[in-house]
N, C-alpha and C positions, 0 to 999 in steps of 0.2 A: 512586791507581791510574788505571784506564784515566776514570773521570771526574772525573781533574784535568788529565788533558791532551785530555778532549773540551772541557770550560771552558776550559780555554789557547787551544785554536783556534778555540772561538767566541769569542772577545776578538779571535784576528787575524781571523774570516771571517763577522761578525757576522750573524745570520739564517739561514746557511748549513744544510742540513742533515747535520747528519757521522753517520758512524757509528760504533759502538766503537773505542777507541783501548786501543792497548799500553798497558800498566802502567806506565811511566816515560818521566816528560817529559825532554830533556836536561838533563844536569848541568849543562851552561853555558851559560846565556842573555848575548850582549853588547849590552851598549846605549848607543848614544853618541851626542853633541849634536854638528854639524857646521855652522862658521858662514863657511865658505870653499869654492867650489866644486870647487879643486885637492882640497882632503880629501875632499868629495863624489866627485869623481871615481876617487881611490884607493882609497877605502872601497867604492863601490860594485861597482869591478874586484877590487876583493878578495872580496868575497862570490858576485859570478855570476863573471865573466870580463872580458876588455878591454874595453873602450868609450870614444868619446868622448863627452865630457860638457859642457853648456853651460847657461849662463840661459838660457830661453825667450827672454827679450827680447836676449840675446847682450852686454849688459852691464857693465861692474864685475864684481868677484869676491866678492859677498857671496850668500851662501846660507842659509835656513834650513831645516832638514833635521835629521833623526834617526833612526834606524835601530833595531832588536833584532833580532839575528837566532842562529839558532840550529841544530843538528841534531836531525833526529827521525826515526830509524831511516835509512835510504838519502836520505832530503829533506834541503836546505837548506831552512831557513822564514826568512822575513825579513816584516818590517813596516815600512815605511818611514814616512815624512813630508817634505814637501820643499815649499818655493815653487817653479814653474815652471822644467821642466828640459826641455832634449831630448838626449836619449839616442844614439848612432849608433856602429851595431854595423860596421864596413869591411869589406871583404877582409884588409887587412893583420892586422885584429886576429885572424883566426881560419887564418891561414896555417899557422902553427907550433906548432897547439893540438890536442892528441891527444884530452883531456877531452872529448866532443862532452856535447852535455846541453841539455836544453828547459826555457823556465819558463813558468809560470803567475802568469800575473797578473789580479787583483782587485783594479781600483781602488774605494775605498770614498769618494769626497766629490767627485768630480768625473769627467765622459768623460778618455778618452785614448785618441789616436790612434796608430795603430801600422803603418807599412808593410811588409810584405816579402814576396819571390817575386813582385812586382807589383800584390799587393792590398794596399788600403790599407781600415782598419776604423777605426770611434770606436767603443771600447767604453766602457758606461754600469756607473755602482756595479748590482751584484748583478746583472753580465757580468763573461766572464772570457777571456781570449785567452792562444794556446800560441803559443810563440813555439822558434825554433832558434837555435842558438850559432853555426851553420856555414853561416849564410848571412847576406847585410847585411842591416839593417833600421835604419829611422829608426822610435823610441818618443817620445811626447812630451807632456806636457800645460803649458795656457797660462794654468792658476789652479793655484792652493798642493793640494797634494795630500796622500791617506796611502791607499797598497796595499798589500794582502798579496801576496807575491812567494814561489814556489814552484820550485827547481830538481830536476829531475828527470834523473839519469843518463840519455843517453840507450839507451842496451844495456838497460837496464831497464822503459823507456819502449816501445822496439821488440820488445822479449818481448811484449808485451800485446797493441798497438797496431799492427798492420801500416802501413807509411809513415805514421806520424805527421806528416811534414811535411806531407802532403796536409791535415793539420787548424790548420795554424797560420794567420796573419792573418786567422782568422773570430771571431766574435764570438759567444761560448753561454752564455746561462744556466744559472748556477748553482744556479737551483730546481727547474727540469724538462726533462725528456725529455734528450735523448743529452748536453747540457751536465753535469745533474746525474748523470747515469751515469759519465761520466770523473771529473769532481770526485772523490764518490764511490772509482771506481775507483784515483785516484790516491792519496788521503788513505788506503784502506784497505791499498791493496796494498804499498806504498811507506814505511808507516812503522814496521812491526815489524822 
């Protein structure tokens, strides 16, 4: 019931404080070992949306990474792992894309630095940073990583949240004050 998938998310959002969850975790959890940055790349356009994808050091094609991700209720949840990636979101990638949608990210073992709208953030484990699909942003971390990764429709997101975009590239704690209130607000509202 609803406390095996507060267990499940405290496994992706370790410390976090959650509150009561729905009765049923998703039926299909996928989880996959990825040792080539091209697959990294497709995999990871598969779960949020386009992007380009790189070694931090810009490299050879080898990648260590791994993914689970899954649905739960209106959310994508995903949990990643990766050596050193940078991530960049274009104009071209989001020109032809109706889907608009925001995500939440929780790096857990390392900062990661994230630019967009002009502000640039390093957010630190148990910090969390919102981010949009429909504007560019350079994401990126420069040691081996594992985040939880949260997509949120944005029509769903903008019911709640007036301009949301005004909250992305900042950097809020996910223990207290207006940080853990979205957290919060999102995990609760978003996954029945």
């Amino acid at each position: 019931g609803s406390l095996m998938a507060t267990a499940f998310l405290n496994g992706i959002a370790p410390g976090w404080p959650l509150p009561e969850l729905p009765d049923a975790l998703p039926a299909r959890w996928e989880q996959q070992q990825i040792a080539r940055i091209e697959d990294w790349h497709s995999k990871v356009g598969d779960c949020y949306f386009p992007l380009a994808v790189d070694r931090y050091d810009q490299s050879g094609d080898d990648l260590d990474g791994s993914i689970v991700n899954g649905q739960l209720g209106h959310l994508h949840i995903s949990r990643l792992r990766s050596s050193p990636v940078i991530y960049r979101r274009e104009r071209h990638h989001f020109r032809r894309q109706s889907d608009h949608s925001f995500l939440v990210t929780l790096p857990h073992e390392a900062p990661v630095r994230f630019n967009q709208f002009g502000r640039e953030v390093i957010c630190a484990p148990d910090e969390f940073i919102l981010e949009t699909s429909n504007s560019p942003y350079v994401f990126e971390y420069d040691r081996s990583n594992a985040m939880t990764v949260i997509k949120v429709p944005a029509n769903l997101l903008s019911d709640r949240v007036p301009t949301p975009e005004d909250f992305c590239a900042m950097r809020y704690s996910g223990r207290e004050g207006t940080g853990a209130m979205l957290a919060n607000a999102i995990i609760t509202n978003f996954t029945s």
